[in-house]
C-alpha positions in Angstrom: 0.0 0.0 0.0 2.7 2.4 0.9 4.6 1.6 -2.6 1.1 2.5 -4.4 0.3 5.5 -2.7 3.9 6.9 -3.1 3.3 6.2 -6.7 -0.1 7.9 -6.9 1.1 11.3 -5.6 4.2 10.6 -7.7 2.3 10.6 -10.7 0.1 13.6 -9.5 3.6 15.8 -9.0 4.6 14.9 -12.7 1.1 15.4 -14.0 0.9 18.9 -11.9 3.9 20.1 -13.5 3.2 19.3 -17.1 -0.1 20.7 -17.1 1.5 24.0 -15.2 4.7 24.0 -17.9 2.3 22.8 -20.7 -0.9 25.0 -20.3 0.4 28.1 -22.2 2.1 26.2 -24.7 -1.4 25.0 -25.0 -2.8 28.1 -25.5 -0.3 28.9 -28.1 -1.1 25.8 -30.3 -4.9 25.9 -30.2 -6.4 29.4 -29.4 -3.8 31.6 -30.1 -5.3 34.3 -33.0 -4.5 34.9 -36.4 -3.7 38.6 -35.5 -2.4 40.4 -32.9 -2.4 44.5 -32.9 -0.3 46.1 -30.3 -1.3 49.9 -30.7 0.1 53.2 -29.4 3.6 51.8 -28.3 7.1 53.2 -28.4 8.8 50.8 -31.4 12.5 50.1 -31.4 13.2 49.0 -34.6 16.6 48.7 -34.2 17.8 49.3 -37.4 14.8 52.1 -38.6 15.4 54.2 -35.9 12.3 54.7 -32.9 8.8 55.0 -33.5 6.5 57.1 -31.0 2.8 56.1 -30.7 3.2 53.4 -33.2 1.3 50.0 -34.3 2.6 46.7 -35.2 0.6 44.3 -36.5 1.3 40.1 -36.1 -0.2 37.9 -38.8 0.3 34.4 -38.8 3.7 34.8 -36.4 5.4 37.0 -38.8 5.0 41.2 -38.7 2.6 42.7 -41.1 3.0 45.9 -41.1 4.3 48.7 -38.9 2.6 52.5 -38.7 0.5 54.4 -37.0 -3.5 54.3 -37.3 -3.3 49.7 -38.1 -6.7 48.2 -38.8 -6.5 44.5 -37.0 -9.4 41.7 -38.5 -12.5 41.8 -35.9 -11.5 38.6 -34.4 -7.6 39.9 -33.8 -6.2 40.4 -30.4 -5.7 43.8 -29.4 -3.1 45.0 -27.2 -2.9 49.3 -25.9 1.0 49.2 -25.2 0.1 52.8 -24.5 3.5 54.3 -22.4 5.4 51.3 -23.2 8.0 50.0 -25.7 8.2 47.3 -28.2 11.3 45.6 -28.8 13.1 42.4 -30.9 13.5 39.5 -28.8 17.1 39.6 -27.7 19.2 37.0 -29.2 21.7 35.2 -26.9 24.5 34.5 -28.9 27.1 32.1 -26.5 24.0 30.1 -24.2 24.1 27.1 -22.3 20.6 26.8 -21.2 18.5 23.7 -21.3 21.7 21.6 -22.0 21.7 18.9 -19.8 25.9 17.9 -20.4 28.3 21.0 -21.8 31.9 19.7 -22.4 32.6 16.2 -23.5 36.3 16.1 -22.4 38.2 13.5 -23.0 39.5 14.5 -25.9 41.3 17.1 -27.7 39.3 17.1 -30.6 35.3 16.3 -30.2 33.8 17.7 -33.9 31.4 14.6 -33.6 29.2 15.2 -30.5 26.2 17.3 -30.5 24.3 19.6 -28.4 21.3 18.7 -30.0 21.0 15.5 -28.6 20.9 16.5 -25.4 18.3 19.2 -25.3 16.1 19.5 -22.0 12.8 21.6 -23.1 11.5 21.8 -19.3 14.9 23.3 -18.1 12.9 26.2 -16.0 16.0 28.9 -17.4 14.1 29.1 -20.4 11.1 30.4 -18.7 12.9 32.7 -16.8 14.9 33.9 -20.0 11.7 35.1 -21.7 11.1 36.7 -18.6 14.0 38.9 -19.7 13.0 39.0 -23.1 15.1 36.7 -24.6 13.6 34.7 -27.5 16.5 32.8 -29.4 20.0 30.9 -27.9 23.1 29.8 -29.1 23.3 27.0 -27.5 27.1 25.9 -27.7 29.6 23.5 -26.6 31.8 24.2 -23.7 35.1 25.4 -23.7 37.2 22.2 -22.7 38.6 21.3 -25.9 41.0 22.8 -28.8 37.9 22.2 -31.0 34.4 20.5 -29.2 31.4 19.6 -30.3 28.2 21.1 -32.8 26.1 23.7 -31.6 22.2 24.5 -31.4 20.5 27.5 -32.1 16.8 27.4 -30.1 14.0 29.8 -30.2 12.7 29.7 -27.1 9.2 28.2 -26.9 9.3 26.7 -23.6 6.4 24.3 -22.9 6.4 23.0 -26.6 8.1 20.0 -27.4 11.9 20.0 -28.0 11.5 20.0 -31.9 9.8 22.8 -31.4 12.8 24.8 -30.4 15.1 24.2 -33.4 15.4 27.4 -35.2 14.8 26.7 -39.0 17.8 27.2 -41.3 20.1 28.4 -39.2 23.4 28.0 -40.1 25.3 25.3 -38.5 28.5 26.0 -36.2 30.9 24.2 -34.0 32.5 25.1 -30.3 36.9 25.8 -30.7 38.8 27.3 -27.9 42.2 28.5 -27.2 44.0 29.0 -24.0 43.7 27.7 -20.5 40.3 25.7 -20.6 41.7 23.5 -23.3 45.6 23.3 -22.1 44.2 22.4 -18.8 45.3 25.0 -16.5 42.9 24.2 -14.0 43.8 20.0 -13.5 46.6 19.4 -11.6 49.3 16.7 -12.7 48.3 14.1 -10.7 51.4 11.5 -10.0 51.0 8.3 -12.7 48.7 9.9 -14.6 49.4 11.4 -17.7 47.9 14.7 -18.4 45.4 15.2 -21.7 47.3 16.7 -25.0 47.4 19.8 -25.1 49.4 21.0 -22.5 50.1 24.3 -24.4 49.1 27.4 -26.0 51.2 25.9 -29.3 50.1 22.3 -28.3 46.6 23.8 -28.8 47.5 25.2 -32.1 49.0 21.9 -33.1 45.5 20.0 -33.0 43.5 22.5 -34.7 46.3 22.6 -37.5 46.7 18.7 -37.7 42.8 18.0 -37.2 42.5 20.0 -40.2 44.7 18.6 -42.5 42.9 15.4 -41.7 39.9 16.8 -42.9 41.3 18.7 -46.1 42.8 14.9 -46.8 39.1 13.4 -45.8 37.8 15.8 -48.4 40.5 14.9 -51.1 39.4 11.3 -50.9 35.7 11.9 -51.1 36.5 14.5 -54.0 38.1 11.6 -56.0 35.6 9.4 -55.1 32.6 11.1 -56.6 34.6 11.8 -59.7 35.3 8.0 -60.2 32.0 8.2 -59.8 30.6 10.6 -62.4 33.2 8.7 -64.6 31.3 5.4 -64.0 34.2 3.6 -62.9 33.4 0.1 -61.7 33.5 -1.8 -58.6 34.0 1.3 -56.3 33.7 1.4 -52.8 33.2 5.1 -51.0 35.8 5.4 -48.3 34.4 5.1 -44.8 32.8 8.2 -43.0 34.5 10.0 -40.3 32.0 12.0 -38.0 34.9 13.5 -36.7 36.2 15.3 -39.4 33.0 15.6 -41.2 31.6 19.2 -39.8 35.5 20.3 -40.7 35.1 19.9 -44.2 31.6 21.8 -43.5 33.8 24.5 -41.9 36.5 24.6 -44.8 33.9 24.6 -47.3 31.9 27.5 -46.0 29.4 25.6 -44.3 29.5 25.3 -40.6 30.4 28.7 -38.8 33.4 28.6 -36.0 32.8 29.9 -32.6 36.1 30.1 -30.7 36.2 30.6 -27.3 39.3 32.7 -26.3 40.9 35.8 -24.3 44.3 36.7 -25.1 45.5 38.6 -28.2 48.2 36.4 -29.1 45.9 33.8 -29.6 43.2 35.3 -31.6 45.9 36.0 -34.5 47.3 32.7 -33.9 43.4 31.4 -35.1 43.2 34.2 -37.5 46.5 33.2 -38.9 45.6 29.3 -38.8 41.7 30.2 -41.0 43.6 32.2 -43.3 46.2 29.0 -43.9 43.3 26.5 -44.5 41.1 29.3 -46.2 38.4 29.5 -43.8 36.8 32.1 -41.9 36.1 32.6 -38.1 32.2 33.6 -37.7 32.7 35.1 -34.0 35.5 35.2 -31.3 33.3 34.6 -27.7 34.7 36.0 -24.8 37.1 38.0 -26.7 38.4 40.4 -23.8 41.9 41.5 -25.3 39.8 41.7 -28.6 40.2 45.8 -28.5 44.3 45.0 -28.9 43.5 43.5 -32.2 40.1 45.1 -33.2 41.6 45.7 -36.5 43.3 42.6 -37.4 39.5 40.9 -36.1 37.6 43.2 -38.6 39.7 42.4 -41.3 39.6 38.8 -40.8 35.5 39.8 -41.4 34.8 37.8 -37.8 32.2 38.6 -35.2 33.2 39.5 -31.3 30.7 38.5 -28.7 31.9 39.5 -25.5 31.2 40.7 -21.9 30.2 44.6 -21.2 32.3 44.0 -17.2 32.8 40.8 -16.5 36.5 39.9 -16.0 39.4 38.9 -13.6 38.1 35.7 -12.9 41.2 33.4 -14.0 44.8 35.1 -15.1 43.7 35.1 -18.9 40.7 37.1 -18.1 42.6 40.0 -16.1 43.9 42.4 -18.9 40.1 43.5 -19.8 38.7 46.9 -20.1 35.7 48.4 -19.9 36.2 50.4 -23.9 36.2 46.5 -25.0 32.8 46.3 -26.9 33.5 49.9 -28.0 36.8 49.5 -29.6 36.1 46.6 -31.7 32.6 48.2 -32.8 34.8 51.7 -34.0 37.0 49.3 -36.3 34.4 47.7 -37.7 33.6 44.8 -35.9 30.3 43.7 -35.4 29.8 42.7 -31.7 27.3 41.4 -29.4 27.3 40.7 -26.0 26.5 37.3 -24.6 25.6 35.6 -21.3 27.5 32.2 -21.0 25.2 31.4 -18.3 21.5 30.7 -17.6 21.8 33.6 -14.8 22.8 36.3 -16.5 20.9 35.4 -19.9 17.9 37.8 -18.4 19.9 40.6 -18.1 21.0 40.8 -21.1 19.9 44.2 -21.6 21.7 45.6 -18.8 24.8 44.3 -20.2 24.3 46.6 -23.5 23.6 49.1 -21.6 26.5 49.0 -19.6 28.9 48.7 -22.6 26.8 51.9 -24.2 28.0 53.5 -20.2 31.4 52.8 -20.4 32.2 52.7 -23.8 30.3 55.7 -25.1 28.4 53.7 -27.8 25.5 55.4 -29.0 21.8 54.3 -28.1 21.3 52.8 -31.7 25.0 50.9 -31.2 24.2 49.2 -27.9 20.3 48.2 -28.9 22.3 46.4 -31.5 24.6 44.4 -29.5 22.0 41.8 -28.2 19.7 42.0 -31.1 20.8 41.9 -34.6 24.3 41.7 -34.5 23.8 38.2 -32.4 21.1 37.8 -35.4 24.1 38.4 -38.0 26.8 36.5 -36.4 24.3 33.1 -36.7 23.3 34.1 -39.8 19.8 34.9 -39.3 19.3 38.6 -39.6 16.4 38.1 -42.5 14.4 36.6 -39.5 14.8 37.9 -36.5 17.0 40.9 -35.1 14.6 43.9 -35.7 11.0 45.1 -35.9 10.8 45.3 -39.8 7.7 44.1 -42.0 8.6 39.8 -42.8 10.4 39.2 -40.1 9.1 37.1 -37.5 7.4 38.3 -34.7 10.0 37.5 -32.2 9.5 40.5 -29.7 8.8 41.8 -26.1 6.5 44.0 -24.7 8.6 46.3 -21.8 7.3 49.1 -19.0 10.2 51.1 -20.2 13.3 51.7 -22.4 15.0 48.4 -22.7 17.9 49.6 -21.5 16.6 51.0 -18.2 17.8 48.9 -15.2 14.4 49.4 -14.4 12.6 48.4 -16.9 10.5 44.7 -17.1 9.3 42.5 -19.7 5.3 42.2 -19.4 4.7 40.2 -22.3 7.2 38.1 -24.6 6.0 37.1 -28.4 8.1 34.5 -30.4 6.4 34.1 -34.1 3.7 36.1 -33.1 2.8 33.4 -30.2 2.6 35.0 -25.9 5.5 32.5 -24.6 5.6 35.1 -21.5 2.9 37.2 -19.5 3.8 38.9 -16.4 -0.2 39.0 -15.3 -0.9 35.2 -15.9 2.7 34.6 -14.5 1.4 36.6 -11.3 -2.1 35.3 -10.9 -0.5 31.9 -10.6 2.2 32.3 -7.8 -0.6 31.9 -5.1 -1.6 28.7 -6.5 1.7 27.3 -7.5 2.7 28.0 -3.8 -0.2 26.0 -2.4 0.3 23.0 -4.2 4.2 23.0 -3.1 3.1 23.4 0.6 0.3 19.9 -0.1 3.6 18.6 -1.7 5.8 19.5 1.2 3.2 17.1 3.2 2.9 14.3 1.2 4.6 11.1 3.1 7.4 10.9 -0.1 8.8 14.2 0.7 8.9 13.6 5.3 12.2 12.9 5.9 12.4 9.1 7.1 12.3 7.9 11.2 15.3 7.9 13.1 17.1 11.0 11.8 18.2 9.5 8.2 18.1 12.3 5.9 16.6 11.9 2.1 18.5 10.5 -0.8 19.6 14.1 -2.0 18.5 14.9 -5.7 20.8 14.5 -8.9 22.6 17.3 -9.1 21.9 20.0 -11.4 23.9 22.4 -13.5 24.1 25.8 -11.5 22.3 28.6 -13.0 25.2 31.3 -12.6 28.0 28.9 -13.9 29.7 29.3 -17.6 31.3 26.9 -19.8 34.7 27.4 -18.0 33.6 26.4 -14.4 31.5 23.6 -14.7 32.1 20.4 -17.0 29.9 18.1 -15.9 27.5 17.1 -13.1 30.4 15.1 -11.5 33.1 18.6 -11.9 31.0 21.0 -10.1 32.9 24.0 -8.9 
C-alpha cells in the first residue's frame, strides 16, 4: 500500500507540473489568433530608428506591417501598449541553457558530439529567460577542448516539445577554444597519470592545425571518389565516413560557422592566422576580452566578437580587460554582441548593453544592437529575427520602459507572433503554484524518514550562474 500511494502522488507531482509547464504552450497551439495588434507603443526597430505612438501588427507569427493608425481583423487580439515600448526579442548569442551535459572532455578534438541531442525543453531557465525578453540561444559546446562539439540555435518556446525549439535554417556551427580551458590549467598533474594533450598554447595550435589537415585529406578522398563516380568507374567502394572530421570539411567549405572561445590577443591572431592557412573564416571570437588589442586585425579577418560589457578577472587570462572593449572593436568595424554564458545572466542581457553603451560611449542605436541583430548576424539569421521590420518574425517583447533601463521589465514576450511570457498570468499563478508545493511538502514521499536519516539528495543539477569554463559536468561542479 505504501509503494502505491507513493506512486499515486508521484504521478500527480509529474502530472501537476506538465499541465503547469504545458498549459500556455497549450494556449499557443490551439487558441492563439491569427492577429495580434499592439497599438500606441514606443517601437525600437533597431535598425529604422524609434517609432512614437506606433502599431505593429502580427499575422500568422510573422510582422505585417508597422505604422501608426493599423486596422486588425474583428476577431484579432488587441493589445494598448500605451506608455510602453516594443522591442526584438534579444538574441543570446554564446547560451548554455537547457543543455543537460556542456563539455565532452576526454579528448582534444570532439567535432562529432552534439548539443542537439541532449536538449532539456522543461529546463525552467528558459522560462525565466523570456522573462527577460530573450527569445533565441546559441546554445554551444563548452570550452574544454582545442575544437568541441556542434552547436544549437533554439528559439525559445518553452512548454512546446523539443522539436519545437530548433530554429529553422540556421546555419550550423561548431565550439573551438584557445587558452587555459583546453591546455588544462585548472587540473593538476596528478602523479601516474598522464595529463590530456594539449598542454600548451602551441600544443593547442597543433591539433587544430593537424585535425584539419585530416579533414582537407578526408575531403580529397571523397573528391576523388565522386569523380570516379561521375566517370562510372566500376566496382568502387566510397571510403568510410569519419563524424569527426566531417563538420571540418563543412567548416573549410563555407558551411559550418566557428565559434572560438578565447581571451588573449596572441591567440586570436594565432586562429586568425591558422583560418587564413586552410582558407576559412572565423564567424565570431566569444569572450574576446583583449579583442580591442587587435580590433583591426578581427575586422579584417571579417569575424564577429561577442563579449562581456564587465565581466572579468576571474582566471589570469581574463585580467587584462577593459571596460572600452565592446566599444573599440565596434569603432573598427567589428560587429559585436554581447553574450551571457550562463543561464543567470541570460535575463539581463539588456543591462549588459547598456552597460557597454555606459562605459564605452556607444550610442543608443549601437548598444540596442549588440543583443539583437548583430547576435542575429553573427548566426546568420538577420532576414528573421533581429529587428521590428515588416517579414520578419514576430519575435519580440512587450517592456514598462526603455529596454535599457535597469528598471525596466518585460510584461509580455511574443516568439512568431505566439505569448511564450505574460507577467499578469505569471502573477495570478504564484498563489496557486505556492499552495500545491506546501500539499507537496506534506505528502509522506517528501517527510524525511524515522530515526534522523536524511533523504536521498537529488541528482545534481547544472548551476544557474555557472559558464562553460567552471563547470564540466555534473560530477566537476565548482
Amino acid at each position: 500500500m505504501k509503494r502505491t500511494a507513493i506512486a499515486r502522488i508521484l504521478l500527480l507531482t509529474i502530472l501537476w507540473c506538465v499541465s503547469w509547464v504545458n498549459v500556455p504552450a497549450q494556449q499557443q497551439r490551439t487558441g492563439e489568433p491569427e492577429e495580434t495588434l499592439i497599438r500606441n507603443a514606443t517601437l525600437v526597430t533597431v535598425t529604422r530608428g524609434t517609432l512614437e505612438n506606433s502599431d505593429i501588427l502580427i499575422r500568422r507569427g510573422k510582422i505585417a506591417a508597422i505604422g501608426k493608425g493599423l486596422k486588425a481583423s474583428a476577431n484579432a487580439r488587441v493589445i494598448d501598449a500605451a506608455g510602453k515600448f516594443v522591442f526584438p526579442g534579444i538574441i543570446d548569442a554564446h547560451s548554455h541553457s537547457m543543455l543537460d551535459a556542456i563539455n565532452e572532455g576526454s579528448l582534444a578534438v570532439t567535432s562529432m558530439v552534439r548539443t542537439r541531442d541532449v536538449l532539456n525543453p522543461n529546463d525552467v531557465d528558459l522560462y525565466r529567460a523570456l522573462a527577460g525578453g530573450v527569445t533565441t540561444l546559441n546554445l554551444l559546446h563548452g570550452s574544454a577542448n582545442a575544437i568541441g562539439g556542434l552547436n544549437t540555435v533554439v528559439k525559445v518556446k518553452y512548454g512546446q516539445p523539443v522539436e519545437d525549439f530548433i530554429f529553422p535554417g540556421a546555419m550550423p556551427g561548431i565550439k573551438f577554444a584557445l587558452g587555459e580551458n583546453p591546455k588544462r590549467s585548472s587540473n593538476p598533474n596528478l602523479p601516474g597519470v598522464t595529463r590530456r594533450y594539449p598542454n600548451t598554447r602551441m600544443g593547442v595550435e597543433e591539433v587544430i592545425r593537424e585535425a584539419f589537415v585530416r579533414a582537407r585529406d578526408y575531403r580529397k578522398t571523397w573528391d576523388e571518389h565522386r569523380a570516379a563516380v561521375a566517370r562510372r568507374d566500376k566496382n568502387l567502394i566510397p571510403p568510410d565516413r569519419d563524424l569527426q572530421l566531417e563538420p571540418l570539411v563543412e567548416v573549410l567549405e563555407g558551411k559550418r560557422y566557428v565559434h572560438a572561445h578565447c581571451y588573449r590577443a596572441d591567440e586570436i591572431l594565432m586562429l586568425i592566422n591558422l583560418a587564413d592557412e586552410f582558407g576559412f573564416k572565423i564567424k565570431t571570437f566569444q569572450h574576446v576580452l583583449e579583442g580591442y588589442k587587435v580590433a583591426k586585425e578581427i575586422a579584417r579577418h571579417g569575424a564577429g566578437a561577442s563579449t562581456f560589457a564587465d565581466f572579468w578577472g576571474y582566471k589570469i587570462e581574463a585580467y587584462d580587460a577593459i571596460p572600452f572593449n565592446a566599444a573599440i572593436m565596434t569603432r573598427a568595424g567589428v560587429v559585436v554582441s554581447m553574450n551571457s554564458d550562463s543561464d543567470e545572466r541570460a535575463r539581463r542581457l539588456n543591462i549588459e548593453a547598456a552597460k557597454a553603451m555606459r562605459y564605452g560611449g556607444l550610442t543608443e542605436e549601437q548598444a540596442l544592437k549588440l543583443v539583437t541583430i548583430n547576435p542575429a548576424i553573427q548566426l546568420g539569421i538577420q532576414d528573421r529575427v533581429g529587428s521590428l521590420e515588416v517579414g520578419k518574425d514576430a519575435d519580440l517583447a512587450i517592456w514598462n520602459g526603455h529596454p535599457l533601463s535597469v528598471y525596466a521589465r518585460v510584461d509580455t514576450t511574443f516568439i512568431d507572433g505566439a505569448v511564450f511570457f505574460d507577467r499578469q498570468q505569471d502573477l495570478a499563478r504564484r498563489a496557486d503554484i505556492l499552495k500545491e508545493r506546501a500539499q507537496l511538502e506534506q505528502a509522506e514521499p517528501n517527510r524525511p524518514p524515522a530515526r534522523g536519516v536524511s533523504p536521498q539528495a537529488p541528482r545534481g543539477r547544472r548551476p544557474t550562474n555557472s559558464d562553460d569554463d567552471l563547470w564540466e559536468g555534473e560530477n566537476n561542479q565548482p
